[in-house]
Residue frames relative to the residue before (quaternion, step in Angstrom):
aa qw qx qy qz dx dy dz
X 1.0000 0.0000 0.0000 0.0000 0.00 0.00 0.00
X 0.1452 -0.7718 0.6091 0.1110 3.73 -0.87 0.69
X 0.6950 -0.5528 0.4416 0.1277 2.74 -1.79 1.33
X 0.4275 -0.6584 0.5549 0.2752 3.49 -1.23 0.42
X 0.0636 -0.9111 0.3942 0.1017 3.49 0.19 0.87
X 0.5469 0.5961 -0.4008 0.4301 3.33 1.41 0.47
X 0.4985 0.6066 -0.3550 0.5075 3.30 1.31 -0.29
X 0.0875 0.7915 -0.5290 -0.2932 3.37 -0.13 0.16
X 0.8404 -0.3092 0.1928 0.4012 3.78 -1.82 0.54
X 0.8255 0.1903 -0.1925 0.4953 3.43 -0.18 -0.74
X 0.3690 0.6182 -0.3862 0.5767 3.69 1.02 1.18
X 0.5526 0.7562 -0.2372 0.2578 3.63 0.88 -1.08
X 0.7758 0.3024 -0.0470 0.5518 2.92 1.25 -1.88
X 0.4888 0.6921 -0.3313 0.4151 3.15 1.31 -0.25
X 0.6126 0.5391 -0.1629 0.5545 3.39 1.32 -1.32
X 0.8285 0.2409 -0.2803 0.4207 3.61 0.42 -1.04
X 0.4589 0.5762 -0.3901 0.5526 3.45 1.43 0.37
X 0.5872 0.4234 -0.3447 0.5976 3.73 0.84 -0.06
X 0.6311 0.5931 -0.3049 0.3962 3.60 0.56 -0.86
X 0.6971 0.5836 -0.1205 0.3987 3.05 1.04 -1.53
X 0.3787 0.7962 -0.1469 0.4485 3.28 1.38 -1.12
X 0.8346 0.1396 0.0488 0.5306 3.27 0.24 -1.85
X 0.7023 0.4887 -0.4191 0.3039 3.40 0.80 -0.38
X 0.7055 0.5210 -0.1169 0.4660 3.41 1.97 -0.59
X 0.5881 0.7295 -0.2745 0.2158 3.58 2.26 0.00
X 0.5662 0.6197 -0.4135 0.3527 2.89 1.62 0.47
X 0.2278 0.7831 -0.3888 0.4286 3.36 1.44 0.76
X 0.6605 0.5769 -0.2061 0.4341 3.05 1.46 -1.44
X 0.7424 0.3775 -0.2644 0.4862 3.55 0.89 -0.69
X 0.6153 0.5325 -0.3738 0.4451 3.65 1.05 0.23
X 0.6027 0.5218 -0.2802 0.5348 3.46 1.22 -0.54
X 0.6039 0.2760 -0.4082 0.6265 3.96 0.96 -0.06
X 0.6911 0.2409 -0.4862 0.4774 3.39 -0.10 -0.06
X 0.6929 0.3076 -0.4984 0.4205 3.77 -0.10 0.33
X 0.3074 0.4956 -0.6157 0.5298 3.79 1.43 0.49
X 0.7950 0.4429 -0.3420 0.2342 3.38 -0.45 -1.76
X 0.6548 0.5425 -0.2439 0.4662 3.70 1.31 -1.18
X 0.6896 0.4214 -0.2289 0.5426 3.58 0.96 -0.24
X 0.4378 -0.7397 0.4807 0.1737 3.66 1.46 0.27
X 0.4856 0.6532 -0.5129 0.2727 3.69 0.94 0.47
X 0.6807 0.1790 -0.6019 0.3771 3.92 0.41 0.40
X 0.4981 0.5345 -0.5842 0.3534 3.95 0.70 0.41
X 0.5488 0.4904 -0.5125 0.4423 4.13 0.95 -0.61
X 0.7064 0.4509 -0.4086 0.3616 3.77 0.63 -1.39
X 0.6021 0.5747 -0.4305 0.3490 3.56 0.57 -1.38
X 0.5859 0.6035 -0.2531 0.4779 3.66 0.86 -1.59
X 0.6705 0.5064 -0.3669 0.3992 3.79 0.33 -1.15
X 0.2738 -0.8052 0.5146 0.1094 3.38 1.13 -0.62
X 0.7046 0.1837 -0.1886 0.6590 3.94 1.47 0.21
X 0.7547 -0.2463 0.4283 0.4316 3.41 -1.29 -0.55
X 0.1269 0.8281 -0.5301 -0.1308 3.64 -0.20 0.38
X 0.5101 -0.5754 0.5406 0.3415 4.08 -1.42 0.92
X 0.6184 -0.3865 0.5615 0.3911 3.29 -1.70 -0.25
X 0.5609 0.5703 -0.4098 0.4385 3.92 0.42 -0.72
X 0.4655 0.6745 -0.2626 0.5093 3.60 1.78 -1.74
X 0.8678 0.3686 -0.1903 0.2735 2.92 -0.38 -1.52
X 0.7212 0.3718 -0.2461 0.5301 3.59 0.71 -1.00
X 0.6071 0.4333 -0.4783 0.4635 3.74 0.58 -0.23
X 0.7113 0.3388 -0.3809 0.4839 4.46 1.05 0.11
X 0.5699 0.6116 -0.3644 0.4104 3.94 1.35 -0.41
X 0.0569 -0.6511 0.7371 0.1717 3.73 -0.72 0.49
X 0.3270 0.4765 -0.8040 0.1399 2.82 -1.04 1.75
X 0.7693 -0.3981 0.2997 0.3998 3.68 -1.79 0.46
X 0.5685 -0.5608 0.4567 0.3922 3.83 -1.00 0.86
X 0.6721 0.5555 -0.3616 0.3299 3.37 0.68 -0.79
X 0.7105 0.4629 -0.2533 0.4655 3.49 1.50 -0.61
X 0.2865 0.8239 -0.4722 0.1267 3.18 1.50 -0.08
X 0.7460 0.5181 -0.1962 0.3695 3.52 0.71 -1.37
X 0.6291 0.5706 -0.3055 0.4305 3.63 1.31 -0.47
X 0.7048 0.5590 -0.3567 0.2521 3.49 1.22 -0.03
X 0.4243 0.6066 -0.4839 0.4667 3.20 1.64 0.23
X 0.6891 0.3662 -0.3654 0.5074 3.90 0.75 -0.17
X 0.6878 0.1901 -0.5020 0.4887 3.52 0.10 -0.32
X 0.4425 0.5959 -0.5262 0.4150 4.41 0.52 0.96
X 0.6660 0.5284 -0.2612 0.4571 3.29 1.44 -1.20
X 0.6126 0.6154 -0.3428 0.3586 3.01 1.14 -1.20
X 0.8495 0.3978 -0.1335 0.3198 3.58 0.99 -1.32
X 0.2026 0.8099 -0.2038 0.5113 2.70 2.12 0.29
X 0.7802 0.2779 -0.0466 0.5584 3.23 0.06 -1.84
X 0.6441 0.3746 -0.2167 0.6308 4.10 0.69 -0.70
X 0.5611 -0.6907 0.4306 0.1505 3.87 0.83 0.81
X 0.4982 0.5942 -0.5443 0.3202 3.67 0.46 0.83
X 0.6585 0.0262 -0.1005 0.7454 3.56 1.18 -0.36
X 0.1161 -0.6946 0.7093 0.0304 2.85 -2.31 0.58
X 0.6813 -0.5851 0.4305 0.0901 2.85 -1.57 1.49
X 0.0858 0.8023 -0.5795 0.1148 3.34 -1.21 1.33
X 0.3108 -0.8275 0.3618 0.2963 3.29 -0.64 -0.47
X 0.1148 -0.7331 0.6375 0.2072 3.96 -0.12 0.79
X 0.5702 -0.3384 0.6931 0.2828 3.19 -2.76 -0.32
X 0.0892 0.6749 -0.7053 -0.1980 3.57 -1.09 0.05
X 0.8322 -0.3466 0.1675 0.3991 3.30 -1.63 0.29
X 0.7724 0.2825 -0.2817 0.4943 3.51 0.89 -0.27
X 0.4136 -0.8045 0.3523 0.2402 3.51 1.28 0.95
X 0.1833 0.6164 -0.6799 0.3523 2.86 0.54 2.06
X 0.4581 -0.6989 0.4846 0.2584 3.14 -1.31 0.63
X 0.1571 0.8702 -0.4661 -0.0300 3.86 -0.34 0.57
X 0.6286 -0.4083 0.4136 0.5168 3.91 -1.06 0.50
X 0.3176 0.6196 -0.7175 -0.0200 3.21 -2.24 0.19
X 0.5593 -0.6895 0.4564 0.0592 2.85 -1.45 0.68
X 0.2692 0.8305 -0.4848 -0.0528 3.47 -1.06 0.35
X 0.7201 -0.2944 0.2146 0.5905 3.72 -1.01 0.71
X 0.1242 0.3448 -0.9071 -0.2070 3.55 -2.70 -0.27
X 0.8864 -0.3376 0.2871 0.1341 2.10 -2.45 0.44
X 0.5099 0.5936 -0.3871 0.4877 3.71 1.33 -0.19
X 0.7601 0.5370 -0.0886 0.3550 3.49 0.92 -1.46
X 0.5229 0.6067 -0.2829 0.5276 3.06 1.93 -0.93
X 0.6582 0.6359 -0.2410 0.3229 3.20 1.05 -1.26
X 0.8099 0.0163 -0.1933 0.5535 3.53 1.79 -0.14
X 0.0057 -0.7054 0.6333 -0.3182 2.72 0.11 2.03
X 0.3089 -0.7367 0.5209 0.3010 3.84 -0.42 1.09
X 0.7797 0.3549 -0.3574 0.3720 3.47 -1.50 0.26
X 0.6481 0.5392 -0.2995 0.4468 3.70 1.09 -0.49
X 0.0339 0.6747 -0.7341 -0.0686 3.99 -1.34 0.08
X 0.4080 -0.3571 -0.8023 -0.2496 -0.12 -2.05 1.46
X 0.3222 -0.8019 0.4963 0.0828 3.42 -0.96 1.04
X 0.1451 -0.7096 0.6800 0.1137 4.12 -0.27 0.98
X 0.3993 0.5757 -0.6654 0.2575 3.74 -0.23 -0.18
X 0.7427 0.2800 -0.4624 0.3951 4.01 0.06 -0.24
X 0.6485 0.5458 -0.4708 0.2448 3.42 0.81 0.13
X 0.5841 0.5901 -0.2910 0.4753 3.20 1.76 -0.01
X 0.5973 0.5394 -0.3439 0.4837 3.26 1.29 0.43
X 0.2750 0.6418 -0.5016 0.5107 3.42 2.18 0.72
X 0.6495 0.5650 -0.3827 0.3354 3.80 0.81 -0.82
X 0.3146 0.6317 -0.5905 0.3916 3.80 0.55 0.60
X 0.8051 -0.4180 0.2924 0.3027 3.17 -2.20 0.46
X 0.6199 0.7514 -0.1516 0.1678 3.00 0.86 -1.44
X 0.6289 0.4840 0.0390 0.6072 3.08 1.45 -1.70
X 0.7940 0.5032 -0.0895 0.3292 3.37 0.79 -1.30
X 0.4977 0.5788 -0.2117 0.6103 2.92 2.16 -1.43
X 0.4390 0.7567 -0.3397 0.3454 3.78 0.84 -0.10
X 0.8559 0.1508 -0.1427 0.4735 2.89 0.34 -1.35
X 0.1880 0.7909 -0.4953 0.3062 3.50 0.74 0.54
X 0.8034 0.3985 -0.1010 0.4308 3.19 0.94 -1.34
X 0.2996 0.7632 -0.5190 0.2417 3.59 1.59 0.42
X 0.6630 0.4653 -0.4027 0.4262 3.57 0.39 -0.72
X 0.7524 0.2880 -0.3686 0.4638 3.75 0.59 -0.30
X 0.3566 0.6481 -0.5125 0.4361 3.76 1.14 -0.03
X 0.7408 0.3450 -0.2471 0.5208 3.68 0.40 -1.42
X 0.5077 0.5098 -0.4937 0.4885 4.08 0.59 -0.32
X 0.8930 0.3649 -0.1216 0.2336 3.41 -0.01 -1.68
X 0.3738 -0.6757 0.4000 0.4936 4.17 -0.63 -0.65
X 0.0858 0.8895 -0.4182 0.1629 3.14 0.99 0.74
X 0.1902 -0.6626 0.5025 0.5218 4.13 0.62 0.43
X 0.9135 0.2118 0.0816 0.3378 3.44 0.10 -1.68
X 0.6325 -0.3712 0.4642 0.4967 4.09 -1.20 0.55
X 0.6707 0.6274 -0.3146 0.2400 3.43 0.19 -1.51
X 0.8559 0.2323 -0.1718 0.4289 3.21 0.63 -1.33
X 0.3883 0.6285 -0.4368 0.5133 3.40 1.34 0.75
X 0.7247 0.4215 -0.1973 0.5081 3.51 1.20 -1.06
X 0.8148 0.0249 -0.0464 0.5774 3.54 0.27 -0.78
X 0.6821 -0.5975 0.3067 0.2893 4.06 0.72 0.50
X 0.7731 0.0149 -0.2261 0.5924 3.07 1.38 -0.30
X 0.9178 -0.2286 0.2141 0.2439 3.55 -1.28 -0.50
X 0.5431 -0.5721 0.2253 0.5718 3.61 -0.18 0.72
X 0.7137 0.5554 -0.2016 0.3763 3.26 0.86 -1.83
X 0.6038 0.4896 -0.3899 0.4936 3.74 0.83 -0.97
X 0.6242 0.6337 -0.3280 0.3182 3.77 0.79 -0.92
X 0.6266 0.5679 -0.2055 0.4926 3.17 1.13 -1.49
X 0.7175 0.4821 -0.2887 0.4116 3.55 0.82 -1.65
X 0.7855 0.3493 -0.1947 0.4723 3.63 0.44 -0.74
X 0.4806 0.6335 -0.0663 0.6028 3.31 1.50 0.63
X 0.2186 0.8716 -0.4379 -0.0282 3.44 0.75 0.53
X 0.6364 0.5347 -0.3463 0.4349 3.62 0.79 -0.74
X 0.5509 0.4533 -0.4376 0.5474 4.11 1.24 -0.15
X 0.7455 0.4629 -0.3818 0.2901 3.47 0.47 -0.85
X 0.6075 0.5663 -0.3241 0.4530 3.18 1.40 -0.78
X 0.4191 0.5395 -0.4564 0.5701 3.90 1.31 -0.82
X 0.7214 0.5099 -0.3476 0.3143 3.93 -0.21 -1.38
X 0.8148 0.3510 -0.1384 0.4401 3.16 0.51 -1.56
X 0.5281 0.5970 -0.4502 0.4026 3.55 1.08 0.36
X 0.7906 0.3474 -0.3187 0.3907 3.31 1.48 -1.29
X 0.4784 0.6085 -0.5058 0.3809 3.19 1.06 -0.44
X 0.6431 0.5825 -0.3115 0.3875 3.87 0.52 -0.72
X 0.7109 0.5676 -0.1122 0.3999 3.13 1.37 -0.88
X 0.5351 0.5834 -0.2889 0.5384 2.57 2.22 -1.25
X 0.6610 0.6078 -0.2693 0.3482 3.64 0.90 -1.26
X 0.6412 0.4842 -0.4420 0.3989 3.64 1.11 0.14
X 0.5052 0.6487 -0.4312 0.3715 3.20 0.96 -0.04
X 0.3012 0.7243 -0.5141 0.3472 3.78 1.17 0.14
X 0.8517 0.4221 -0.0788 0.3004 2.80 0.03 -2.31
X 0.2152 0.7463 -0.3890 0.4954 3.23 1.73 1.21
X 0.7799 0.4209 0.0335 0.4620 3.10 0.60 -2.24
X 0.5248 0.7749 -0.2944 0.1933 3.58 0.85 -1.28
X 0.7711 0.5014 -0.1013 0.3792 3.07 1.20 -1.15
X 0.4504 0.6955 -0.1264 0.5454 2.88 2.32 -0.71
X 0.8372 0.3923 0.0388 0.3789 3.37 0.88 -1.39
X 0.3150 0.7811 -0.5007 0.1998 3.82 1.59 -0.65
X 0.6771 0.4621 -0.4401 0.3665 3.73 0.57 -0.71
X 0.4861 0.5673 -0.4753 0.4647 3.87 1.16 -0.63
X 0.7111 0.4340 -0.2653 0.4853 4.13 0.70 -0.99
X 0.6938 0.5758 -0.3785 0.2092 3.58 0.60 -0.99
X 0.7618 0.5313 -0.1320 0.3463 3.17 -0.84 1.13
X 0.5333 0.7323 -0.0742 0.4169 2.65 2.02 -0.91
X 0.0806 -0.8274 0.5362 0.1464 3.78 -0.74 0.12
X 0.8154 -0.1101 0.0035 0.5684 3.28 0.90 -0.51
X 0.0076 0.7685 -0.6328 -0.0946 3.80 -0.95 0.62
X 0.2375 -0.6049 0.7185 0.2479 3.83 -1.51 0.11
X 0.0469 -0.5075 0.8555 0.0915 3.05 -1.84 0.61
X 0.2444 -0.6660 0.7045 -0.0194 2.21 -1.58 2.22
X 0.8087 0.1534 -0.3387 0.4559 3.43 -1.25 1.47
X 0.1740 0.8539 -0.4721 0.1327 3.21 1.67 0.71
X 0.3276 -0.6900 0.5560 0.3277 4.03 0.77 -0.38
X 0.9459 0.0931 0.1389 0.2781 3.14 -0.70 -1.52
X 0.7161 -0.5098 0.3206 0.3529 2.66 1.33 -1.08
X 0.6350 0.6189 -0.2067 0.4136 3.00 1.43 -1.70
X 0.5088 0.6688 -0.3378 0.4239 3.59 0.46 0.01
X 0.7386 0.3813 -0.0600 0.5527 3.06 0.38 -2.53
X 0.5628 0.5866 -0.4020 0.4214 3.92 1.11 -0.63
X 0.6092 0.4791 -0.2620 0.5750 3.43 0.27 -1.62
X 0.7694 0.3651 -0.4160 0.3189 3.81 -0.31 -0.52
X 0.6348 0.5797 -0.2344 0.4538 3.12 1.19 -1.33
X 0.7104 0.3439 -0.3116 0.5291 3.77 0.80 -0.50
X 0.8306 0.2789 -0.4374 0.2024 3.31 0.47 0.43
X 0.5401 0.3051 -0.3186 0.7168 3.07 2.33 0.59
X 0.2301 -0.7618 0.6013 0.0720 3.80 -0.12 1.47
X 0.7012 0.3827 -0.4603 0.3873 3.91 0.81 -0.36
X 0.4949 0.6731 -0.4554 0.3077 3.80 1.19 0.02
X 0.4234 -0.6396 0.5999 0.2275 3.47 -0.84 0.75
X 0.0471 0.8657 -0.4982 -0.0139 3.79 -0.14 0.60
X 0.1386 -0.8045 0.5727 0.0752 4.13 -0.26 1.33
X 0.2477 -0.5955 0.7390 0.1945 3.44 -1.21 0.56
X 0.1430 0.7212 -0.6770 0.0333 3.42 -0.96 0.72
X 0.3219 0.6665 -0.6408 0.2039 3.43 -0.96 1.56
X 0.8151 -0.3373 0.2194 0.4169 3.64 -1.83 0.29
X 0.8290 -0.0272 0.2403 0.5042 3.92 0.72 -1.31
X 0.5656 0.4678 -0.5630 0.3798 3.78 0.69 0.45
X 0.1590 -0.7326 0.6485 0.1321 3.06 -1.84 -0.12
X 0.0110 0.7359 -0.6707 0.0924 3.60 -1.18 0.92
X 0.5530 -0.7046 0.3952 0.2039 3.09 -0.94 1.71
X 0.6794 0.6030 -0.2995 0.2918 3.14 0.91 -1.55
X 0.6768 0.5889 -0.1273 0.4229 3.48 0.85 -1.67
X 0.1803 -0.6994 0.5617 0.4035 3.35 -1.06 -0.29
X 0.2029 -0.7926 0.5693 0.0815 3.79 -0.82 1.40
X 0.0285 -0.7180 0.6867 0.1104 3.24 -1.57 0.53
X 0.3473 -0.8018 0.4725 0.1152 3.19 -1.23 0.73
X 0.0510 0.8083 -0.4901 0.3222 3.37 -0.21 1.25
X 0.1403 -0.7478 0.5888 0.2727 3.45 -1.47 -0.03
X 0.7533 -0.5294 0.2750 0.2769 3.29 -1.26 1.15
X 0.5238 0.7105 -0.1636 0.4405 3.26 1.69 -1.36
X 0.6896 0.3584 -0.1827 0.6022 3.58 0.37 -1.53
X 0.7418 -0.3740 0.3545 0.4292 3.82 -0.32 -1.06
X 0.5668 -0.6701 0.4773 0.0439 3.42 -1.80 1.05
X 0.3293 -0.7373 0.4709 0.3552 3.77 0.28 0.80
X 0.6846 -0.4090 0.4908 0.3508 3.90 -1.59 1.06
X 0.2648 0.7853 -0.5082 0.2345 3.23 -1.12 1.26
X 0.6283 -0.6084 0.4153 0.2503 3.67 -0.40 0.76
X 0.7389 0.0247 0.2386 0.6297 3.44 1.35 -1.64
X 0.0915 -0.7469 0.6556 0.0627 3.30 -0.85 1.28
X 0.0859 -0.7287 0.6794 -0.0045 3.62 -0.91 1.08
X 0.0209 -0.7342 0.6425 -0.2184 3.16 -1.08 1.95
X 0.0473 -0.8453 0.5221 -0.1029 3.42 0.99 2.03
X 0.8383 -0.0361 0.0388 0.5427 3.68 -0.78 0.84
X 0.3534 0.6329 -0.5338 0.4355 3.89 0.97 0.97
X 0.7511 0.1384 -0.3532 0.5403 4.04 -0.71 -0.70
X 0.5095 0.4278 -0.6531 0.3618 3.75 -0.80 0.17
X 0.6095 0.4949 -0.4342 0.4416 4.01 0.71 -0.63
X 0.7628 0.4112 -0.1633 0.4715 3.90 0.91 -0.78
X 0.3923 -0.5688 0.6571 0.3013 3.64 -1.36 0.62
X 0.8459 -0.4007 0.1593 0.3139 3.49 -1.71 0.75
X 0.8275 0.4055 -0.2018 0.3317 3.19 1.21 -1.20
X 0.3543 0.7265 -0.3094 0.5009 3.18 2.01 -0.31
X 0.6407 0.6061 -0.1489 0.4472 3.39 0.69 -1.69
X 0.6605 0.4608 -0.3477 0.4801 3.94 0.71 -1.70
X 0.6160 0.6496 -0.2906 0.3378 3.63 0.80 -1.33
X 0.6496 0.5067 -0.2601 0.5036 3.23 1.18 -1.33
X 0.7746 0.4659 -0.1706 0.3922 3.26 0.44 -1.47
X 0.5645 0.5469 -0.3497 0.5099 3.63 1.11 -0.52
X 0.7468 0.1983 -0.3706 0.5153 3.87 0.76 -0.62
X 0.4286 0.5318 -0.6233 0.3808 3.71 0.35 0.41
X 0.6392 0.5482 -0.4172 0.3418 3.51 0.41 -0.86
X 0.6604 0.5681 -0.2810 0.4028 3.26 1.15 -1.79
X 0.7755 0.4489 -0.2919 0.3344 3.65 0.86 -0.99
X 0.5622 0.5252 -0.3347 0.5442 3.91 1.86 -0.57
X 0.7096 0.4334 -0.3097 0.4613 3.81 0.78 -0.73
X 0.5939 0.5650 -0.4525 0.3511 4.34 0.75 -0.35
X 0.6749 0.5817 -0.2952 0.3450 3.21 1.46 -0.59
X 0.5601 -0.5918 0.3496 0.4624 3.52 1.77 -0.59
X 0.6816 0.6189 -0.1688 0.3521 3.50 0.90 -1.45
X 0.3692 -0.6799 0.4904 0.4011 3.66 1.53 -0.14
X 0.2397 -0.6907 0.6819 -0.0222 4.27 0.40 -0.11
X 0.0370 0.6668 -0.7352 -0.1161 3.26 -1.88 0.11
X 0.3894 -0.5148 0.7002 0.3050 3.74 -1.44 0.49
X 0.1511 -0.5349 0.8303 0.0404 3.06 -1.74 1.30
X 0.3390 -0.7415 0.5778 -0.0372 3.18 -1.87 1.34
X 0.1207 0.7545 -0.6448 -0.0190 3.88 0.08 -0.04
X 0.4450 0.7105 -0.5072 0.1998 2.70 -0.80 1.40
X 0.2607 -0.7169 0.3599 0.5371 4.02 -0.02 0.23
X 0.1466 -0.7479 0.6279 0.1574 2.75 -1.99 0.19
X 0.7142 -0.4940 0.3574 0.3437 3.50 -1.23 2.04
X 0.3619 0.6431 -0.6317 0.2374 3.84 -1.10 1.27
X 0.1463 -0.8147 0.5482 -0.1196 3.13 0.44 1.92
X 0.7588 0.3479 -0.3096 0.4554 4.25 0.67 -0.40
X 0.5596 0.5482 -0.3959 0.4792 3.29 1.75 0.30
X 0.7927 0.4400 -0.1692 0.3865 3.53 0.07 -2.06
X 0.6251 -0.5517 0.4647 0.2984 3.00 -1.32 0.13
X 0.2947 -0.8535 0.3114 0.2963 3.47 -0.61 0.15
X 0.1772 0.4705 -0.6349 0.5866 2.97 0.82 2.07
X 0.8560 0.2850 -0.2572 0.3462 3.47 -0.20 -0.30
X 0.5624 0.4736 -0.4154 0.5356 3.40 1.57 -0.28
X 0.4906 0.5294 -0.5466 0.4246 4.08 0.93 -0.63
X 0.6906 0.4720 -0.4027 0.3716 4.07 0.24 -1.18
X 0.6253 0.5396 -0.3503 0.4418 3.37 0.64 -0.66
X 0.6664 0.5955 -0.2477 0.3741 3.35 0.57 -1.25
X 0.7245 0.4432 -0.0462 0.5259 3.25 0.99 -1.63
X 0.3904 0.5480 -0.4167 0.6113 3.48 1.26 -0.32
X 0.8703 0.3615 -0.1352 0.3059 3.65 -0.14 -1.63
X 0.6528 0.4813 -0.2991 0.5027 3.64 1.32 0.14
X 0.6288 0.3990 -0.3534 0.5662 3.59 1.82 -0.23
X 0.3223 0.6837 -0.4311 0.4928 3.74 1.52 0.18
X 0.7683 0.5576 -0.2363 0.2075 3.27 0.37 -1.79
X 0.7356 0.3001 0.0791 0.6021 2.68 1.08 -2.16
X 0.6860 0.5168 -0.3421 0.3813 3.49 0.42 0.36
X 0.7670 0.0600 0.0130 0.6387 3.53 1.31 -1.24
X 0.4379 -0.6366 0.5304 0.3489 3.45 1.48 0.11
X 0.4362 0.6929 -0.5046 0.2737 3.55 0.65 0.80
X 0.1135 -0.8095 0.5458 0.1843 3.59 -0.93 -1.48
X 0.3539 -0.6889 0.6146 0.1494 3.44 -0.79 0.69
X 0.2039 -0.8344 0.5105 -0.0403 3.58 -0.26 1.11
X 0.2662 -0.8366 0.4023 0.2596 3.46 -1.34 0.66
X 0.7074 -0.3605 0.0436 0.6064 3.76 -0.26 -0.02
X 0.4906 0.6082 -0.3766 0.4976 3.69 1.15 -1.12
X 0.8172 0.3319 -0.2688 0.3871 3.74 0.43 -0.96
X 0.5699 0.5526 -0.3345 0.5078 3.80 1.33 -0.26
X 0.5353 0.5758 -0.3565 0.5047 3.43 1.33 -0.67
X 0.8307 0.3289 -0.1693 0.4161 3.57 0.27 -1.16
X 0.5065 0.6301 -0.3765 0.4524 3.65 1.38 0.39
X 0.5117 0.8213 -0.0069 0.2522 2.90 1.58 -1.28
X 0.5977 0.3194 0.0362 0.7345 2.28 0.66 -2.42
X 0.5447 0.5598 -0.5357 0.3207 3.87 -0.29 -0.32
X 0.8744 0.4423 -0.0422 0.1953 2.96 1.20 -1.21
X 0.5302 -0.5943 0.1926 0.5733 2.32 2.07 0.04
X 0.5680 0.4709 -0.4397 0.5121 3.88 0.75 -0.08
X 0.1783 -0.8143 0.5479 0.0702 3.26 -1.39 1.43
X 0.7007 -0.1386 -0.2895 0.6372 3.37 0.90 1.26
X 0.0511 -0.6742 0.7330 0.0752 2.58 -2.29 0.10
X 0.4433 -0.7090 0.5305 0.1391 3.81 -1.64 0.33
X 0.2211 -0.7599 0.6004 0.1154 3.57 -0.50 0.92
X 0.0376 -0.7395 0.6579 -0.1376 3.55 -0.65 0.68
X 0.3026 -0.7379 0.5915 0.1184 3.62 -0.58 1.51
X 0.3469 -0.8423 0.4122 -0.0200 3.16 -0.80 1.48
X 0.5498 -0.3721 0.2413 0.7078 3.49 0.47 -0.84
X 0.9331 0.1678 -0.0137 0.3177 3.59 -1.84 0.41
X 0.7646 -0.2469 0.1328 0.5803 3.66 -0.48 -0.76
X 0.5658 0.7091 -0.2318 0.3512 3.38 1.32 -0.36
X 0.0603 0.7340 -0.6723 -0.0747 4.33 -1.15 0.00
X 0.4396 -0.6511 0.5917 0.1807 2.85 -1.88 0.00
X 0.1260 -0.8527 0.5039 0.0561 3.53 -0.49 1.17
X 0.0742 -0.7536 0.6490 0.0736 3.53 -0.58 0.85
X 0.1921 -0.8073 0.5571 0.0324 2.88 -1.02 1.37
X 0.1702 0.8092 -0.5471 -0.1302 3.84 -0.52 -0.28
X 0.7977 -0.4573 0.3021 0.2517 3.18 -1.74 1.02
């Protein structure tokens, strides 16, 4: 067997320590969701101080036998930044470790907003058992992972499927509190407005959050089969046509579609902002690919966002060059990108 002589020697381990890394990082999503399932940033949040390990296992119902493993799966979140390490006094002014939330961890604390904990409950077999099959996805003419995994489509899965859809539509809801971050930032994107649809709005939580902080906006949910009293909802598919509307809002929607899927969409938004007279514009949320800008923490989410797009919904996370030419495909002769929160922006398009 011959050596890799470009590598050089004290490189080796370095390499199979990088390897490792990736071949073992889905670990990384199971260990927050056995945070979230074990209620440890609601025990810390609850502790209301620094809390010890003695703390922690005397509020965690896990088996006695497991008692001793929770200082490692602590270390574990520690070192991957979900808790951090301090030090308290106890009554006999010894000095001892404790722990307490960052801002990631805060972020799934139950009862609080904006709250991601249901999106970490995407981390289940189902979804995950998916992507297993990338290497034969690219072999085969399969469109999607999906229908290699469960036979049909992501969406058909979900539909016939209630307990995933309900996992889905929680995080996406969850995902949708993260607006009422940005809102305040942005009133000129709203000002003016009379009515907007969010198309693939799910639940609601979106068209809500907007609607409570502009009460004179008319706000439409417009999707395949939910329903929310509060709102006014129409059922419909994006595909066929887009109820009349000042503003189409299409928040984490084309990344689910490949270009031509996407023109379709975007061609009846136009039809539904332009019947009214008022010219309208399509707001986008969505990220967009900026590898000589972002950091690379924030280009990996993107990235990884854009490879479960691929093989999952045959979508794609796209960069400005590619949002430009979708656009214009579509008929809209400009638009404004405006970095939004996180991996995410706002596109205003107009007709």
């Amino acid at each position: 067997m011959h050596s890799i002589e470009s590598i050089p020697e004290n490189e080796y381990f370095k390499a199979e320590a990088h390897l490792y890394r990736y071949i073992y990082s889905h670990i990384n999503g199971t260990v927050l969701k056995c945070a979230v399932q074990l209620d440890i940033p609601d025990i810390i949040h609850n502790h209301g101080q620094p809390i010890t390990i003695p703390q922690l296992i005397s509020k965690l119902e896990v088996h006695p036998t497991k008692t001793a493993c929770v200082e490692r799966l602590v270390r574990f979140l520690v070192h991957n930044g979900f808790l951090l390490e301090t030090k308290v006094i106890n009554e006999e002014e010894e000095e001892n470790e404790a722990y307490t939330l960052t801002p990631p961890s805060k972020l799934l604390v139950k009862g609080m907003e904006p709250n991601l904990a249901p999106m970490v409950g995407l981390v289940e077999t189902g979804f995950m058992a998916a992507l297993d099959f990338l290497g034969s996805w690219f072999k085969g003419n399969n469109k999607t992972i999906a229908e290699i995994a469960f036979g049909v489509g992501m969406w058909e899965m979900l539909e016939h499927d209630p307990l995933r859809l309900k996992s889905f539509n929680e995080a996406m809801a969850s995902d949708s509190q993260m607006i009422t971050m940005v809102l305040k930032d942005f009133k000129s994107i709203f000002k003016g407005l009379e009515s907007i649809v969010d198309v693939g709005g799910g639940t609601g939580t979106t068209c809500r959050i907007i609607c409570e902080a502009y009460p004179n906006l008319k706000c439409i949910v417009f999707d395949l089969s939910q329903f929310d009293y509060i709102l006014s909802f129409v059922g419909g598919s994006m595909f066929e046509s887009i109820p009349f509307a000042d503003v189409v809002l299409l928040k984490w929607i084309l990344h689910n579609w490949d270009d031509e899927s996407s023109m379709k969409i975007l061609n009846n938004c136009k039809e539904a902002i332009t019947k009214k007279g008022k010219g309208g514009k399509v707001i986008i949320i969505d990220a967009v690919i900026k590898e000589k800008e972002d950091d690379d923490g924030m280009t990996q989410v993107k990235l990884l966002f854009d490879i479960s797009m691929m093989s999952t919904l045959n979508g794609k996370e796209r960069t400005e060059k590619e949002w430009k030419k979708l656009l214009e495909a579509a008929g809209f002769k400009h638009y404004k990108i405006t970095p939004l929160f996180g991996f995410r922006s706002i596109i205003e398009a107009y007709p």
